[in-house]
C-alpha positions in Angstrom: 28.6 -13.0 41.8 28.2 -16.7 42.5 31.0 -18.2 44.6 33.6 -16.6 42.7 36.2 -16.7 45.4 39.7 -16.6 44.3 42.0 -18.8 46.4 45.8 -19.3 45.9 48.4 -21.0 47.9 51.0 -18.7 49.6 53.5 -19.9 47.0 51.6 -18.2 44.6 50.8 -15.5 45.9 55.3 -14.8 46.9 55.7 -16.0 43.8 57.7 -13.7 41.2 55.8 -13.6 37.9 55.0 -10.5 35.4 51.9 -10.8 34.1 49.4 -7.5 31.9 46.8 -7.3 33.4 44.5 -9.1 31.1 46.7 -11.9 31.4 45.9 -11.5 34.9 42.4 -11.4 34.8 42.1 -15.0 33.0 44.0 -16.8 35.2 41.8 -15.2 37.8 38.9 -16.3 36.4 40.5 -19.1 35.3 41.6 -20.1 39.1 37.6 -19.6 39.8 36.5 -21.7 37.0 38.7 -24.7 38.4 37.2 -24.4 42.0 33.4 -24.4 40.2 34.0 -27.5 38.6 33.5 -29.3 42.6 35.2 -32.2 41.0 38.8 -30.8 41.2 41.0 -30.3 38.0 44.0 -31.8 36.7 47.3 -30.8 34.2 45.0 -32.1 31.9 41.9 -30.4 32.7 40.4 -28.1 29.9 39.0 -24.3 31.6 36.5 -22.5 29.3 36.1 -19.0 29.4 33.8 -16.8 27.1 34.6 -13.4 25.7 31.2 -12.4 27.0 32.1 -13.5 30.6 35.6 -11.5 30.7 33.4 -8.4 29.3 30.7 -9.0 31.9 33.2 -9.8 34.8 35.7 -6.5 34.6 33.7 -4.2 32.7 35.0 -4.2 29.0 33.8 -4.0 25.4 32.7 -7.3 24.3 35.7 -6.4 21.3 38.3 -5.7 23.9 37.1 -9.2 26.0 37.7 -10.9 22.0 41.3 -9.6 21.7 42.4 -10.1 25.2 41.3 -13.7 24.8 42.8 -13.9 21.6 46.3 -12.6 22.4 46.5 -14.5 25.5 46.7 -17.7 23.0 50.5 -16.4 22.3 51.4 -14.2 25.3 50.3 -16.0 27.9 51.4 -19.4 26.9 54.8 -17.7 27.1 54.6 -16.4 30.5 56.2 -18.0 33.4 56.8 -17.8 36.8 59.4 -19.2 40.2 59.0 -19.0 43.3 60.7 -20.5 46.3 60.3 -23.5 48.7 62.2 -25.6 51.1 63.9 -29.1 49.1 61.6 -31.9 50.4 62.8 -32.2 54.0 65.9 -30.0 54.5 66.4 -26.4 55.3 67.9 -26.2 51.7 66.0 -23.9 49.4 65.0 -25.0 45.8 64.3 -22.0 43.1 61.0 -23.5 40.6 60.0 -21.7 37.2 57.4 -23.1 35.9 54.8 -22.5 33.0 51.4 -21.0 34.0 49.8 -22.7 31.1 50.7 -26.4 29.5 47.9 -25.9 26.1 46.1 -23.0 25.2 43.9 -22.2 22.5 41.0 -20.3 20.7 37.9 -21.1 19.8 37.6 -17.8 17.2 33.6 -18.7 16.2 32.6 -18.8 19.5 34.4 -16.7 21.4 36.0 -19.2 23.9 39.3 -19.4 25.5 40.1 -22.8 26.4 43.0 -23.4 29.4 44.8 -26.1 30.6 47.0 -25.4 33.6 51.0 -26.4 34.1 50.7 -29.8 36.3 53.4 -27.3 38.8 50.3 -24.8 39.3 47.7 -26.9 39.8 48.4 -28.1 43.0 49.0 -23.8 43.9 45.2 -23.4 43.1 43.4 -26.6 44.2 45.5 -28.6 47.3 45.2 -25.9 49.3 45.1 -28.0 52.9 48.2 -25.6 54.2 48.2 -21.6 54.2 46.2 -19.9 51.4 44.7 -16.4 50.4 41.1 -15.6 49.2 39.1 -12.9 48.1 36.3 -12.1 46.3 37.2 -11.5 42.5 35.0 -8.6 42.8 38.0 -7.3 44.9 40.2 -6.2 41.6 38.0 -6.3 38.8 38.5 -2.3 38.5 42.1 -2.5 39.1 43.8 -1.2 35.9 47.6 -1.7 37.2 49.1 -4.8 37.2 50.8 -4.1 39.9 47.8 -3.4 41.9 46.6 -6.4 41.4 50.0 -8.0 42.7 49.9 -5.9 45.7 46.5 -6.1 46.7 47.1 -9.9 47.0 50.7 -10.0 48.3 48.8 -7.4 51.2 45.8 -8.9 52.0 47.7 -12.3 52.3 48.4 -10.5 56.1 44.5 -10.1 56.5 44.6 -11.3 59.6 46.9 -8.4 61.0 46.3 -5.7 59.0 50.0 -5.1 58.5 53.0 -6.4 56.5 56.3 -7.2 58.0 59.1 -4.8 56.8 59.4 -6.2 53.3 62.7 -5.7 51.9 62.9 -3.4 48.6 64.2 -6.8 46.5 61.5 -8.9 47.9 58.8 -6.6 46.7 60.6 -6.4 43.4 60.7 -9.8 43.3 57.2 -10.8 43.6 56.3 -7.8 41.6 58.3 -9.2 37.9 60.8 -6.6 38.1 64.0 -6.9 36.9 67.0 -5.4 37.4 66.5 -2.6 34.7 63.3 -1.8 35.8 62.7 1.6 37.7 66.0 0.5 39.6 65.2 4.6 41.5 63.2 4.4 44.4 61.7 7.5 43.2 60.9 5.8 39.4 59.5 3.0 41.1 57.5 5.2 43.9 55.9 7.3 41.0 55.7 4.5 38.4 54.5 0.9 40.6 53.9 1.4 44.0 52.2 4.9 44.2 49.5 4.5 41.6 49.0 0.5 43.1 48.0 1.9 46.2 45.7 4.9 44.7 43.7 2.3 43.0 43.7 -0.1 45.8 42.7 2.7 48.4 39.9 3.8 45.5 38.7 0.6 44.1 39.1 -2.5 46.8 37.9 -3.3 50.1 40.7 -2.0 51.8 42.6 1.5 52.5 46.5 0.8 52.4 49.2 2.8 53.8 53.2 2.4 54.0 56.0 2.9 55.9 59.7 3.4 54.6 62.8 2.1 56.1 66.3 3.0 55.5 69.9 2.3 55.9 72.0 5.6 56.0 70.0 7.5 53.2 68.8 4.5 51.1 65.3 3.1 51.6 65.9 -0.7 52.0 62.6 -1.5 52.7 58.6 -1.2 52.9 55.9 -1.9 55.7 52.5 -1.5 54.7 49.6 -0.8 57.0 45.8 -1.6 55.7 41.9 -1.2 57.1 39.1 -2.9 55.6 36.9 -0.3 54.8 33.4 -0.1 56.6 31.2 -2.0 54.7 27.7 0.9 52.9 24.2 -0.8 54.2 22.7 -3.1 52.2 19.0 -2.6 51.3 17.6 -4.6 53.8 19.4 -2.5 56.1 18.2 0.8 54.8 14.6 -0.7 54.5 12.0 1.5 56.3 8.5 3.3 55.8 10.3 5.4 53.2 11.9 3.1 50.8 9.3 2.8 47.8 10.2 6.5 47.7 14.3 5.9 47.5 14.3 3.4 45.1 12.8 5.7 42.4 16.1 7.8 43.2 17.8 4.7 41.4 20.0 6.2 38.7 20.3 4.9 34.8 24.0 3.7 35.7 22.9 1.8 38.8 20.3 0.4 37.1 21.8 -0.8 34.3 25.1 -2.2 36.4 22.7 -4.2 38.4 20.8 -5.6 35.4 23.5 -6.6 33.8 25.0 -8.6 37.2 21.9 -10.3 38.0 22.2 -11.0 33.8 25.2 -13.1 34.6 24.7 -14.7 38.0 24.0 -18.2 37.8 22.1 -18.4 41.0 19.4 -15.5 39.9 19.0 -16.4 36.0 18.7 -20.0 36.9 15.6 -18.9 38.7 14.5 -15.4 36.2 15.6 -16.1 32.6 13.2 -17.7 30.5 13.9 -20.6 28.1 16.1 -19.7 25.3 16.2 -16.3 26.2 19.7 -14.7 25.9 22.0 -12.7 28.2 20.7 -9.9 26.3 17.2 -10.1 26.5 17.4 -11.4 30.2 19.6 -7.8 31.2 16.8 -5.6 29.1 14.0 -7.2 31.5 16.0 -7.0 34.4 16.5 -3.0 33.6 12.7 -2.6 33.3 11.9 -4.6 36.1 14.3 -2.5 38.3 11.7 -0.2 38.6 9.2 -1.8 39.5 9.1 -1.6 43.9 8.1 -5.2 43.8 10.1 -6.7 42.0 12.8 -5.0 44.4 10.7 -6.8 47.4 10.8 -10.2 45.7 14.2 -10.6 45.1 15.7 -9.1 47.9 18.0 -11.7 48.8 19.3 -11.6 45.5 20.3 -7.8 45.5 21.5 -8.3 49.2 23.9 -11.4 47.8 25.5 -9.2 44.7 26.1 -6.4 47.2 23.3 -4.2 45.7 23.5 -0.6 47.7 21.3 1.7 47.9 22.7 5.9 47.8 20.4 8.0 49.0 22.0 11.2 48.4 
């Protein structure tokens, strides 16, 4: 994937908002469409996003990519979300909800979703000269819970530590959308939010997660979580030797045809690969039968190495 580095201001990222996780996903890419613009975006800025795109990016039917676009036209343009921050320069603390969204719309023959953002987020996803998050969008693009996708930022905002302070049990609720009727048990919530977040985290991201409970008396009043990145599988240059003609053959159908359909998408590789007026389509089916050609491997290594290509050799 080309540059597709989601970055969002702290704010954001402590903010409270409770958003599916499809609604999730296009502000993501969204977020990343802004940024690959170079010339910055404003509240009057219109993002495009293609049905084809969403399927390509997380993995979806091309008809579930058309109704999550089209249903984000009226859910999402309903959504909001507040977050805190000191009034300009006193210790007093203003409460701000805000719109994700100012216009949205649907382009239903072509498949497009079209975005402008709130003028309150843009500055959350663009100004970003203070403290900020990143990560790869790659990151959460199996994540099926929403809150995964919540925790996994809220967590690896503390890259640098590899820990959370203790995180009292209304913060995290706060960040996470709940409300007050919402697994208000700490078992309900354990089994419902925080438990499968951190399966799919552990299973799915590029980190292993772990927590901590705290109590007062018998109640659990708060959370610290402890996280790893995970060590990072060879890339092919690295498990290049006298014997690799041989392991590529041991490609499987699934590999190959996950790999074809990334280098299908990424800008930097069709740019080079696709031929004139030749469609996604086309371009993934030569990509496939080109996967088995050793050579082909050899020529494009750079381009396997950049899209994280690995290489099992079971």
């Amino acid at each position: 994937m080309k540059n597709e580095l989601v970055v969002k201001d702290n704010a954001l990222i402590n903010a409270s908002y409770n958003l599916e996780v499809t609604e999730q996903r296009l502000i993501l890419l969204s977020i990343i469409r802004a940024r690959e613009t170079g010339e910055g975006i404003t509240s009057e800025s219109k993002l495009e996003i293609h049905a084809s795109e969403y399927a390509n990016r997380f993995n979806v039917t091309k008809e579930a990519a058309y109704y999550s676009l089209k249903s984000a036209v009226s859910n999402l343009f309903n959504r909001q979300f507040s977050y805190n921050q000191k009034y300009k320069n006193t210790n007093k603390i203003e409460t701000v909800k805000s719109r994700w969204v100012s216009n949205i719309s649907y382009v239903d023959d072509l498949a497009i979703l079209r975005i402008t953002f709130a003028p309150e987020v843009v500055p959350l996803i663009t100004k970003l000269e203070k403290q900020f998050t990143s990560y790869q969008l790659k990151q959460v693009t199996q994540l099926t819970s929403k809150y995964a996708i919540r925790l996994y930022e809220i967590l690896i905002s503390w890259r640098e530590l590899g820990k959370t302070p203790v995180l009292m049990m209304q913060d995290i609720r706060f960040r996470l959308g709940l409300q007050g009727g919402d697994y208000p048990r700490i078992d309900t919530f354990k089994k419902r939010v925080l438990e499968p977040a951190i399966k799919q985290i552990n299973l799915y991201t590029d980190i292993e997660a772990t927590y901590e409970q705290f109590k007062e008396g018998r109640t659990i009043v708060g959370l610290k979580f402890m996280f790893k990145e995970k060590k990072s599988p060879k890339s092919l240059s690295e498990n290049k030797n006298e014997n690799t003609p041989d392991l590529f053959f041991k490609l499987t159908e699934k590999q190959i045809n996950s790999f074809s359909r990334k280098l299908a998408y990424d800008n930097e590789f069709s740019g080079e690969f696709a031929k004139v007026g030749e469609s996604y389509a086309d371009l993934e089916l030569r990509i496939k039968k080109e996967m088995k050609n050793i050579d082909f491997i050899r020529e494009n290594i750079n381009h396997f190495n950049r899209i994280n290509f690995v290489l099992y050799n079971n």
